[in-house]
Structure formats: C-alpha cells, structure tokens
Residue frames as qw, qx, qy, qz and C-alpha x, y, z in Angstrom:
[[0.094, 0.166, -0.501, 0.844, 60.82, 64.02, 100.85],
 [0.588, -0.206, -0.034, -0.782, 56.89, 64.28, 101.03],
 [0.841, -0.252, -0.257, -0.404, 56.94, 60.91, 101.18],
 [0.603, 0.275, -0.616, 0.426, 59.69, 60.24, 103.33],
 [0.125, -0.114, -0.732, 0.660, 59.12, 61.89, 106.61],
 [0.185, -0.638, -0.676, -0.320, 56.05, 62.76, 108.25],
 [0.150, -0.904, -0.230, -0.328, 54.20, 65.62, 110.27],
 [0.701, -0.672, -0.086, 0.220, 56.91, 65.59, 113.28],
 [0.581, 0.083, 0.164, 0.793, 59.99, 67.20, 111.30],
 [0.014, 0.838, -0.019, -0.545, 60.39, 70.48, 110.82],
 [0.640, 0.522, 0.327, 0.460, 60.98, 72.17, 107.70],
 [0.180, -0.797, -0.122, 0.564, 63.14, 74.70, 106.75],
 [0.571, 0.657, 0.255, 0.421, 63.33, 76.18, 103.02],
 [0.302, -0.669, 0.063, 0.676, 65.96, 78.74, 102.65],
 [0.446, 0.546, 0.465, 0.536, 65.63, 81.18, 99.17],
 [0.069, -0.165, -0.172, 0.969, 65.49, 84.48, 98.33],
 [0.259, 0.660, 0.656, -0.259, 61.61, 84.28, 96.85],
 [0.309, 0.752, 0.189, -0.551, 62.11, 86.28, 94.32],
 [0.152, 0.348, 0.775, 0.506, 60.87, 84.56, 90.97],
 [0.092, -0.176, -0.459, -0.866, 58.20, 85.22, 89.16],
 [0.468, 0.096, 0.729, -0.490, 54.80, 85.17, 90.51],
 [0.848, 0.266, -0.367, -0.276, 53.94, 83.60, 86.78],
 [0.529, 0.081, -0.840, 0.085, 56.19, 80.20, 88.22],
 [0.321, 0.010, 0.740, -0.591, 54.27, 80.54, 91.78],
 [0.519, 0.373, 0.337, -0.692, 50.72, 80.80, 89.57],
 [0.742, 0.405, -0.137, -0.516, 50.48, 79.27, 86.60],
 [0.913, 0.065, 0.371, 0.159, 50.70, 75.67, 85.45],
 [0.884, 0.194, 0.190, 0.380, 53.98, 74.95, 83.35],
 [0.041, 0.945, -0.232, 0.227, 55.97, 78.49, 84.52],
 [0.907, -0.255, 0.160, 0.295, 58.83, 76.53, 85.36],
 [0.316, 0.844, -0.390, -0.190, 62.02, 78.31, 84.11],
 [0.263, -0.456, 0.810, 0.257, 63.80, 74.98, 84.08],
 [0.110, 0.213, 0.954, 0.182, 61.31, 72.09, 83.17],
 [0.348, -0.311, -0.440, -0.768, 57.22, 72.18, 82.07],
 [0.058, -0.091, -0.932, 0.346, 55.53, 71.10, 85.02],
 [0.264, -0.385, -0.633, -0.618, 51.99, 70.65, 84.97],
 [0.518, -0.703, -0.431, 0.226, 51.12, 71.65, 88.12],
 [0.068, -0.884, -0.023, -0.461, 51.46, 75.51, 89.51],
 [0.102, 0.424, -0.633, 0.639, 54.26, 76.62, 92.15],
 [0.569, -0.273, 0.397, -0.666, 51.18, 77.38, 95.13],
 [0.928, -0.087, -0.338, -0.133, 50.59, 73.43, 94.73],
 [0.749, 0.143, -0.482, 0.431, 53.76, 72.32, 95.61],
 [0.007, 0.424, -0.447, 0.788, 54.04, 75.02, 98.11],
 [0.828, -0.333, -0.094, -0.441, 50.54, 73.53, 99.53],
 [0.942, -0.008, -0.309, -0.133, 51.49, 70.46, 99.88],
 [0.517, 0.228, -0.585, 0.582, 55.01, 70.84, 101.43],
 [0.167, -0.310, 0.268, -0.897, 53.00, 73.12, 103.91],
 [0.790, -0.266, -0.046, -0.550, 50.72, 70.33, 104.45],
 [0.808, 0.248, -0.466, 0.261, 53.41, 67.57, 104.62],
 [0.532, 0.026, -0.359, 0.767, 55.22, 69.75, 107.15],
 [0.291, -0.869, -0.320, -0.239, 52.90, 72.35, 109.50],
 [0.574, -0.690, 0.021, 0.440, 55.85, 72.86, 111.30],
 [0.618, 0.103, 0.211, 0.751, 57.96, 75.22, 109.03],
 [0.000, -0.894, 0.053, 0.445, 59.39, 78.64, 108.05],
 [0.687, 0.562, -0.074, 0.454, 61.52, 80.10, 104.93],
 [0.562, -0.581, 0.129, 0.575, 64.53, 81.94, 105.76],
 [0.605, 0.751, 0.095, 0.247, 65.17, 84.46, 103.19],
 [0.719, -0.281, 0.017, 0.636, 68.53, 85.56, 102.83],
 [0.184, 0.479, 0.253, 0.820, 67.69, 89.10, 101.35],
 [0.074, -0.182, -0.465, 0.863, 67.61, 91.96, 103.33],
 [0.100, 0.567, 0.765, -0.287, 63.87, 92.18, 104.58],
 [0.260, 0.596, 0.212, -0.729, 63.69, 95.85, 103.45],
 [0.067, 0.293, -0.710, -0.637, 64.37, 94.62, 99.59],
 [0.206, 0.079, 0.971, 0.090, 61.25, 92.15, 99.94],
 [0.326, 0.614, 0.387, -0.606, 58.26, 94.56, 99.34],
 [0.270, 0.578, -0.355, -0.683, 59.86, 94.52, 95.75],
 [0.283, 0.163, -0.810, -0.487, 59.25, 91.27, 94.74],
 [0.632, -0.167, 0.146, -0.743, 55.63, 90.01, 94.85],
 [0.799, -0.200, -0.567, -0.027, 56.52, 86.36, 95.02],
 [0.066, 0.174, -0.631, 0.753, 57.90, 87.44, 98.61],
 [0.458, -0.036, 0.204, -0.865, 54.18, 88.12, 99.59],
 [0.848, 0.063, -0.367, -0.378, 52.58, 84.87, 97.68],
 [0.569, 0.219, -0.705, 0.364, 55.30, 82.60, 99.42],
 [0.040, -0.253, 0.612, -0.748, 54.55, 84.16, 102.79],
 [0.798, -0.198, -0.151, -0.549, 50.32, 83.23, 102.17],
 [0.874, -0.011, -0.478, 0.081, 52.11, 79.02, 102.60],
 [0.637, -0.168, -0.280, 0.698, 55.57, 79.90, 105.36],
 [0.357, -0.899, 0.069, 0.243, 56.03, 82.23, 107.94],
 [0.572, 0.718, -0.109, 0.380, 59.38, 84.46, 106.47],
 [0.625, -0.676, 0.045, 0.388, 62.38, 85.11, 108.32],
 [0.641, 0.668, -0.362, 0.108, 65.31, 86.74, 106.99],
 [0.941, -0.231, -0.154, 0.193, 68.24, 84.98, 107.45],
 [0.233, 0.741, -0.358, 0.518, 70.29, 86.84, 110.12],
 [0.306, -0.075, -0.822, 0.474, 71.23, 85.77, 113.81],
 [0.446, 0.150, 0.410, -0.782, 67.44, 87.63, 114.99],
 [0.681, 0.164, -0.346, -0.624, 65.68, 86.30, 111.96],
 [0.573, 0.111, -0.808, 0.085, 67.12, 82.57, 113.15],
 [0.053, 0.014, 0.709, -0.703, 66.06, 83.19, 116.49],
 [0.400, 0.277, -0.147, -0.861, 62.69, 84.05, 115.26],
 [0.689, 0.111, -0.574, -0.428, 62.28, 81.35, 113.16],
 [0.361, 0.047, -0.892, 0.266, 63.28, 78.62, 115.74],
 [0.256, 0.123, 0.654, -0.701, 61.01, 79.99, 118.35],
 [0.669, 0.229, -0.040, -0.706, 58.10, 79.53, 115.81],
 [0.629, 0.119, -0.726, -0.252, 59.22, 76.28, 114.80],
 [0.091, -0.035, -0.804, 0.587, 58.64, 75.50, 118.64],
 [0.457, 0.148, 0.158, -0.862, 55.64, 77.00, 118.78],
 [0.676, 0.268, -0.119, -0.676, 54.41, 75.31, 116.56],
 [0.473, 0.269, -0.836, 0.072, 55.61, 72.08, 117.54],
 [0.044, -0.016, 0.773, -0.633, 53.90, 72.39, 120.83],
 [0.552, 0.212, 0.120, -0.797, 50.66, 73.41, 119.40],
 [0.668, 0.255, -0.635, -0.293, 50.78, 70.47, 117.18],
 [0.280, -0.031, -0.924, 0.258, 51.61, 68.14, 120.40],
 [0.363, -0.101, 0.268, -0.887, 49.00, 69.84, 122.40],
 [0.621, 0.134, -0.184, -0.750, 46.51, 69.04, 119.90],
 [0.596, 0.129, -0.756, -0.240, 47.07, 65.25, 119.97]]
C-alpha cells in the first residue's frame, strides 16, 4: 500500500486503538508476529505516505481516555469516532486537508 499509491489518496484506518502502548512503543511488541520495528514507525510512515488521513474509532469517544494507545495514535491521525457526526467530521478534514495540500503546490 505504501508503495502503491501516492500523496493524493486519502486514508482512512478504522480501529478501536486500544492495544497496548508496549505494541505502539517498543520494537518486537507485536501480539501476532516479532517485528523489529516499533508500532509509532509504521504509524509514521503511513502518516507520511498519506497526509491526508483520519482514524475512525468505533468506540464510544467517552471510553477513549481509558486506553492510552487512544492518545499515542492521535500524536500520527486526527480521531473520529465512528458515528454519522464523527463521519462528517472526518470527511470535512479529509477536505481540508486536501486543499491545503493542493494549495501548497
């Protein structure tokens, strides 16, 4: 995918963000496979791959204060939760930030 499209897509990651923040932070915290590389990489990089994006969490917004990969996830993607305001939300940022990106060229 990283290397498939480029800066002009939009991205949209839908999860509920709440893992550990040992598989966001630390090399090989995978709960499936070892990877040698830390979550916040991959999160970098999709976030650099793709300047246009948001998550969509499908937990209810007040529930997110309890898990601190909610917060670490938000440092990389603007959060939305995923209801018919949160989708409204999210689209108008993914404009936004689609214009700001043409603008700039």
């Amino acid at each position: 995918m990283l290397n498939k499209f480029n800066k002009d897509y939009k991205l949209i990651i839908v999860g509920d963000a709440a893992m550990s923040p040992y598989e966001i932070l630390y090399e090989g915290a995978s709960v499936e496979h070892y990877n040698p590389e830390a979550g916040w990489v991959w999160l970098q990089r999709f976030r650099n791959a793709f300047p246009s994006s948001v998550w969509l969490n499908p937990m209810p917004q007040e529930n997110w204060a309890y898990y601190p990969s909610n917060q670490l996830i938000q440092k990389f993607f603007p959060m939305f939760s995923l209801t018919l305001e949160g989708l409204t939300k999210a689209v108008k940022q993914l404009k936004a930030k689609a214009t700001a990106i043409s603008d700039s060229n």
